[in-house]
mmCIF file of the N, C-alpha and C atoms, coordinates in Angstrom:
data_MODEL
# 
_entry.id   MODEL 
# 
loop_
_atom_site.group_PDB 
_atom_site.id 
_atom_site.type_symbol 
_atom_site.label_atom_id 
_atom_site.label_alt_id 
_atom_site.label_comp_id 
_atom_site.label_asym_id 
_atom_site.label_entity_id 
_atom_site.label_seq_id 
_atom_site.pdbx_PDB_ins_code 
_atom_site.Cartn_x 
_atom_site.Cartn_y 
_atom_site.Cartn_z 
_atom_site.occupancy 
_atom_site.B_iso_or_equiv 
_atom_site.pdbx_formal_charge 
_atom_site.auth_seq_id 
_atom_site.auth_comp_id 
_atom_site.auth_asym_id 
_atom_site.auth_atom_id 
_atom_site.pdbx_PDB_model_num 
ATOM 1   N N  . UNK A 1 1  ? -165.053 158.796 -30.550 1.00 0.00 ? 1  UNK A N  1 
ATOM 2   C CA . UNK A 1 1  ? -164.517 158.846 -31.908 1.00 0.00 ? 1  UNK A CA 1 
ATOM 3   C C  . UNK A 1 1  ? -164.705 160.237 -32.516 1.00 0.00 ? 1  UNK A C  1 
ATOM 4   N N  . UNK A 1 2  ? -163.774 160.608 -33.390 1.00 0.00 ? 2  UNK A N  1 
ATOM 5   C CA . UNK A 1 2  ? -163.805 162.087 -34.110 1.00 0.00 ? 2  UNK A CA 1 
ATOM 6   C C  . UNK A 1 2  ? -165.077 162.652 -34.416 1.00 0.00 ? 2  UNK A C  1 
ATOM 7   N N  . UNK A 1 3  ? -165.531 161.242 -35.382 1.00 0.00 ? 3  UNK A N  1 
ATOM 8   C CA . UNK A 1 3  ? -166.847 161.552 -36.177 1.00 0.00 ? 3  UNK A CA 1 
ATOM 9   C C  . UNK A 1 3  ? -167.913 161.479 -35.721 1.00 0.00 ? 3  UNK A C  1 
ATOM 10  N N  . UNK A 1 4  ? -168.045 161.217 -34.147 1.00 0.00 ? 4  UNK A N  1 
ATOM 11  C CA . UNK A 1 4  ? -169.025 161.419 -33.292 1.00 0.00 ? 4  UNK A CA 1 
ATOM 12  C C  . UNK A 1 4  ? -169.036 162.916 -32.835 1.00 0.00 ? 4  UNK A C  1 
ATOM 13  N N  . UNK A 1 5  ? -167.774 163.369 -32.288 1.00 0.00 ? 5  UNK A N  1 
ATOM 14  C CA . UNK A 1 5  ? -167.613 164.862 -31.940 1.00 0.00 ? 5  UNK A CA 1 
ATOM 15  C C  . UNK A 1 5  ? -167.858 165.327 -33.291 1.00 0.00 ? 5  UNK A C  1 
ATOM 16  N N  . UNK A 1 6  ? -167.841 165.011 -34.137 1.00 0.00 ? 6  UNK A N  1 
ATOM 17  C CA . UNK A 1 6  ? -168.164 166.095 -35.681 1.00 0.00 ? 6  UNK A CA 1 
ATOM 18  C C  . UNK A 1 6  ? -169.309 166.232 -35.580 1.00 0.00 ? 6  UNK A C  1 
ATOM 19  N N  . UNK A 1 7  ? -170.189 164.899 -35.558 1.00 0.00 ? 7  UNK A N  1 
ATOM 20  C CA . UNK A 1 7  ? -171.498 164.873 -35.890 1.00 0.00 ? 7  UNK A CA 1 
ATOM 21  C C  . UNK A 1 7  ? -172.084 165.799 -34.695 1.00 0.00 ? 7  UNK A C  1 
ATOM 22  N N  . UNK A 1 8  ? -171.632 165.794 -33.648 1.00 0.00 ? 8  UNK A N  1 
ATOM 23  C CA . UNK A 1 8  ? -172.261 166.993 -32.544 1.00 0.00 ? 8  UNK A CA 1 
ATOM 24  C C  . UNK A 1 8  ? -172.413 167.937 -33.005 1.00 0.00 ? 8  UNK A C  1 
ATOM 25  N N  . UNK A 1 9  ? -171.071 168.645 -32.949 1.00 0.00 ? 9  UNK A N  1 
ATOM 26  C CA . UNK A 1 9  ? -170.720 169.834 -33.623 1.00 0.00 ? 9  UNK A CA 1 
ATOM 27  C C  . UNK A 1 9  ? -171.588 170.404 -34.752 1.00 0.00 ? 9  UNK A C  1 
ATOM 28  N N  . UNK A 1 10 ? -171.742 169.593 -35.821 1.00 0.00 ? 10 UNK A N  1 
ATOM 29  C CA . UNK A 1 10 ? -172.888 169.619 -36.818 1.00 0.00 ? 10 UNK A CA 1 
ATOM 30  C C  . UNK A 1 10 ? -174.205 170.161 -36.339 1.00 0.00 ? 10 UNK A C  1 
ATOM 31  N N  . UNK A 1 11 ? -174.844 169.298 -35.823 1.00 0.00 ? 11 UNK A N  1 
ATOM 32  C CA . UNK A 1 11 ? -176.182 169.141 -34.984 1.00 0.00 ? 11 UNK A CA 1 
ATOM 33  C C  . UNK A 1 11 ? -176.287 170.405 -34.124 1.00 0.00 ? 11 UNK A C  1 
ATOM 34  N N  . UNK A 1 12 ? -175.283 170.676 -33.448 1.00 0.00 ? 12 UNK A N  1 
ATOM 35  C CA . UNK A 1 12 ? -175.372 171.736 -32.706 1.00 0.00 ? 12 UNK A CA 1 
ATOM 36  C C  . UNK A 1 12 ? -175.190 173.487 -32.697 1.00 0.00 ? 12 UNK A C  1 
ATOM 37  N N  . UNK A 1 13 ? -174.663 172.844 -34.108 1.00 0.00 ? 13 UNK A N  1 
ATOM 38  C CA . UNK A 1 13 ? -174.599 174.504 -34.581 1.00 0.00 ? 13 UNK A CA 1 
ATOM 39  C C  . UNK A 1 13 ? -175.269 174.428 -35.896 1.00 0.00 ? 13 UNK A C  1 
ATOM 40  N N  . UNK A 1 14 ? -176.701 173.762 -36.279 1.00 0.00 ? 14 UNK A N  1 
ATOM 41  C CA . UNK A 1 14 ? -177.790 173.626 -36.513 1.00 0.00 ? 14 UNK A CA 1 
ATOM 42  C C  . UNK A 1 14 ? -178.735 173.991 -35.610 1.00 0.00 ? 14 UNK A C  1 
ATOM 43  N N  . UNK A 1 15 ? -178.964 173.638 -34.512 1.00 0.00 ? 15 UNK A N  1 
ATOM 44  C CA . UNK A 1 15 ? -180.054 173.958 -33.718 1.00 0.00 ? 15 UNK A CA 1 
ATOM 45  C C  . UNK A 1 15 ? -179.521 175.318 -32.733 1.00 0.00 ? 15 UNK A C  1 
ATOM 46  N N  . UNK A 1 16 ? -178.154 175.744 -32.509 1.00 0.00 ? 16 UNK A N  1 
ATOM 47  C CA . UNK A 1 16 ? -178.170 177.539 -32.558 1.00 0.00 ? 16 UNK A CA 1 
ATOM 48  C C  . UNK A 1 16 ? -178.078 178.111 -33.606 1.00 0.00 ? 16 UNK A C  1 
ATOM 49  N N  . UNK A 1 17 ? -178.259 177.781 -34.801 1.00 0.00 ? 17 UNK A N  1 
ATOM 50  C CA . UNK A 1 17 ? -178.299 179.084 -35.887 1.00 0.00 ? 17 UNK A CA 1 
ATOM 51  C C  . UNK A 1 17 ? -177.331 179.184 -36.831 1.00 0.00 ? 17 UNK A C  1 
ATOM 52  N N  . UNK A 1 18 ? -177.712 179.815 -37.778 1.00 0.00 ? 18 UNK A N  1 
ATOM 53  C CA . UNK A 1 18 ? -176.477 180.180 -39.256 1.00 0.00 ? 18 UNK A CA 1 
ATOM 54  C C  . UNK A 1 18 ? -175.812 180.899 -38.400 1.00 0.00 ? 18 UNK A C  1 
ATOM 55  N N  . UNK A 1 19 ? -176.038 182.093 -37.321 1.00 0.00 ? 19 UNK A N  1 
ATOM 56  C CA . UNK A 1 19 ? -175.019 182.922 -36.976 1.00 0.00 ? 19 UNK A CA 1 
ATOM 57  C C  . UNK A 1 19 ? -173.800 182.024 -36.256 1.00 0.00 ? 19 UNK A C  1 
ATOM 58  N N  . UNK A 1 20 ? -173.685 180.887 -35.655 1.00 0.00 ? 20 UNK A N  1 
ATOM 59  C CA . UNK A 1 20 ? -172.892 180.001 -35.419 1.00 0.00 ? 20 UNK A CA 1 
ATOM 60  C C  . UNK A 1 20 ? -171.987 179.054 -36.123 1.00 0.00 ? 20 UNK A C  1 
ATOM 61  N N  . UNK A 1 21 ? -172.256 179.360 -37.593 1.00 0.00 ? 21 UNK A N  1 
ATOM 62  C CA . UNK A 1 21 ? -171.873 178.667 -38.308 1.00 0.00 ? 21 UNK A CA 1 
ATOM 63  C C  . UNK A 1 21 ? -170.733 179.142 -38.987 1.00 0.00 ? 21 UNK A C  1 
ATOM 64  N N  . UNK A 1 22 ? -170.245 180.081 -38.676 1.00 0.00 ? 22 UNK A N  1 
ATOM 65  C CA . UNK A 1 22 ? -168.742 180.142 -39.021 1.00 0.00 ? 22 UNK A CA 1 
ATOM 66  C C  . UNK A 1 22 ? -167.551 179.920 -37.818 1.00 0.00 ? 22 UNK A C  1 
ATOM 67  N N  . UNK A 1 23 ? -168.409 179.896 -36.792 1.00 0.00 ? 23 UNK A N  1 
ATOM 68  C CA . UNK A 1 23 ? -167.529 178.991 -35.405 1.00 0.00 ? 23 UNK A CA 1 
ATOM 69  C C  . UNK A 1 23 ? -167.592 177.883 -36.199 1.00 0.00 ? 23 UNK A C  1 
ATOM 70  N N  . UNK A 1 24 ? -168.298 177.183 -36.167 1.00 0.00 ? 24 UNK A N  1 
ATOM 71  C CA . UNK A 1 24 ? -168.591 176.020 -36.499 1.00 0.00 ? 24 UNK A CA 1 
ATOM 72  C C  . UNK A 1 24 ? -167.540 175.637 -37.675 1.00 0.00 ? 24 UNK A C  1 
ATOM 73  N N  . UNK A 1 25 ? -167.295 176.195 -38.775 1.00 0.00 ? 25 UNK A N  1 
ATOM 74  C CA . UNK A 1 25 ? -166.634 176.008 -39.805 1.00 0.00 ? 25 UNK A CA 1 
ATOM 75  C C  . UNK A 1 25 ? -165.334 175.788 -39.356 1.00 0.00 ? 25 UNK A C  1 
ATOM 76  N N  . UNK A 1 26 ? -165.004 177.117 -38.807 1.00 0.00 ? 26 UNK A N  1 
ATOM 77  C CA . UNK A 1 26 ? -163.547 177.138 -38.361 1.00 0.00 ? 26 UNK A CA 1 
ATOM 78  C C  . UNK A 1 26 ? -162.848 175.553 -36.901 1.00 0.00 ? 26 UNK A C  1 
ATOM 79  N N  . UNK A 1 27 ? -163.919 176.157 -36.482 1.00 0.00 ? 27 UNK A N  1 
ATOM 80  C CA . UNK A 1 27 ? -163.679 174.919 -35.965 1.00 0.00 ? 27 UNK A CA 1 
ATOM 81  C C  . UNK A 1 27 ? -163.076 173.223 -36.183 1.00 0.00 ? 27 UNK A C  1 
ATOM 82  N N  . UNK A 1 28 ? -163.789 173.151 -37.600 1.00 0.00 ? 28 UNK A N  1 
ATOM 83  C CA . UNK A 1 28 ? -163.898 171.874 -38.072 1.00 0.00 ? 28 UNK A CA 1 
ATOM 84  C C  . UNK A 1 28 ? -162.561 171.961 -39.067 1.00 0.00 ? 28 UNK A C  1 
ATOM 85  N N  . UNK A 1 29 ? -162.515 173.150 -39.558 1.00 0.00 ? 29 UNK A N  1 
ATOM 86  C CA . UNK A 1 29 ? -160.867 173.501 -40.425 1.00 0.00 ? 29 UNK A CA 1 
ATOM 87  C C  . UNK A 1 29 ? -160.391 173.185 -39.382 1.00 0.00 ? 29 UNK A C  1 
ATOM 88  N N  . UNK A 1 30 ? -159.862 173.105 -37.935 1.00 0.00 ? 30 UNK A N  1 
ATOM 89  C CA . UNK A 1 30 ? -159.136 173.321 -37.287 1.00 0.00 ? 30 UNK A CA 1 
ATOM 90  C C  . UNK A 1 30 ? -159.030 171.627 -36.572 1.00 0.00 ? 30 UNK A C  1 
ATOM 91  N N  . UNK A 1 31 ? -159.998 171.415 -36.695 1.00 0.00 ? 31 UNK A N  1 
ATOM 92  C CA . UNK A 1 31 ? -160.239 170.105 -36.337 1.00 0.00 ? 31 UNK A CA 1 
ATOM 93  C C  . UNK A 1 31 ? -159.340 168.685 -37.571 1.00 0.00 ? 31 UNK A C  1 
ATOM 94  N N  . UNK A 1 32 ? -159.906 168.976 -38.767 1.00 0.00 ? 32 UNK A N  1 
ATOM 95  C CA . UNK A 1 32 ? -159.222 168.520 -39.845 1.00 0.00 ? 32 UNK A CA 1 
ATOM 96  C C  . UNK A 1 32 ? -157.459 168.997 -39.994 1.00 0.00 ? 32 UNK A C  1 
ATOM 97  N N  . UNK A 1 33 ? -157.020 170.183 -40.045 1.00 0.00 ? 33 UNK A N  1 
ATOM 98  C CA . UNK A 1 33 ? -155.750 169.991 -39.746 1.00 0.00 ? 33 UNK A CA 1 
ATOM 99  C C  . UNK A 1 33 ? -154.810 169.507 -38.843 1.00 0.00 ? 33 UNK A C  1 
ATOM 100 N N  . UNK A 1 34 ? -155.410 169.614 -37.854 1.00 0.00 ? 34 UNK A N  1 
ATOM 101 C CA . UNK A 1 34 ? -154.903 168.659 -36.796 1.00 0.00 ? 34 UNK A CA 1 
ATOM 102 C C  . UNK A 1 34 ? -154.684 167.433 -36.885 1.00 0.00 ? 34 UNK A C  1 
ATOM 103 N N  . UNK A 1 35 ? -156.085 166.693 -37.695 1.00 0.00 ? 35 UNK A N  1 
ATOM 104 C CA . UNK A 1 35 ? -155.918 165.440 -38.095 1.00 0.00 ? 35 UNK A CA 1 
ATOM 105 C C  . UNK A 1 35 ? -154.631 164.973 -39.137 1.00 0.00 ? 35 UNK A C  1 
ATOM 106 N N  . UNK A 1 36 ? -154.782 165.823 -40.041 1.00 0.00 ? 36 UNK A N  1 
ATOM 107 C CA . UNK A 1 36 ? -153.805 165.324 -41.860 1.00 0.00 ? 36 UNK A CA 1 
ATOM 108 C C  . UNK A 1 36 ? -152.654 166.154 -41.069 1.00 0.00 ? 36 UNK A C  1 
ATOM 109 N N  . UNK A 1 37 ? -152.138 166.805 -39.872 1.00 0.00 ? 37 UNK A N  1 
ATOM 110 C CA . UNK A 1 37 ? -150.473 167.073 -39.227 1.00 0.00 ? 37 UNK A CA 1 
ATOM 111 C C  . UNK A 1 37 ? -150.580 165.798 -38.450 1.00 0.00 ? 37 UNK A C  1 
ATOM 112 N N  . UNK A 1 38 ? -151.626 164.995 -37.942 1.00 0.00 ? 38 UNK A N  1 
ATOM 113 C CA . UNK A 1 38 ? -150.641 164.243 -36.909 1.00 0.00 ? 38 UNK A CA 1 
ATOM 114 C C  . UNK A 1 38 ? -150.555 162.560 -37.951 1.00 0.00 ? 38 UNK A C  1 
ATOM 115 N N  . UNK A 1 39 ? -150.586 162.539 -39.115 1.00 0.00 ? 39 UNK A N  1 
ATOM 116 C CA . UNK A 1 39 ? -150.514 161.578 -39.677 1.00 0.00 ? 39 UNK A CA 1 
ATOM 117 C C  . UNK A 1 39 ? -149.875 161.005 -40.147 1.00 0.00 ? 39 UNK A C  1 
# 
């Protein structure tokens, strides 16, 4: 489920660091548009 891969994602760019956390962001923008286009 999505919100299982989110919650990873979360967790995991928590335990490498703030410097990961704008992967992380973008990521999840990228993740969310994908969602609200295929709807």
């Amino acid at each position: 489920m999505w919100w299982n891969f989110t919650l990873d994602l979360s967790f995991r760019a928590k335990r490498s660091g703030a410097w990961n956390l704008r992967h992380f962001l973008k990521t999840f923008t990228e993740i969310a548009s994908s969602l609200r286009s295929s709807q």
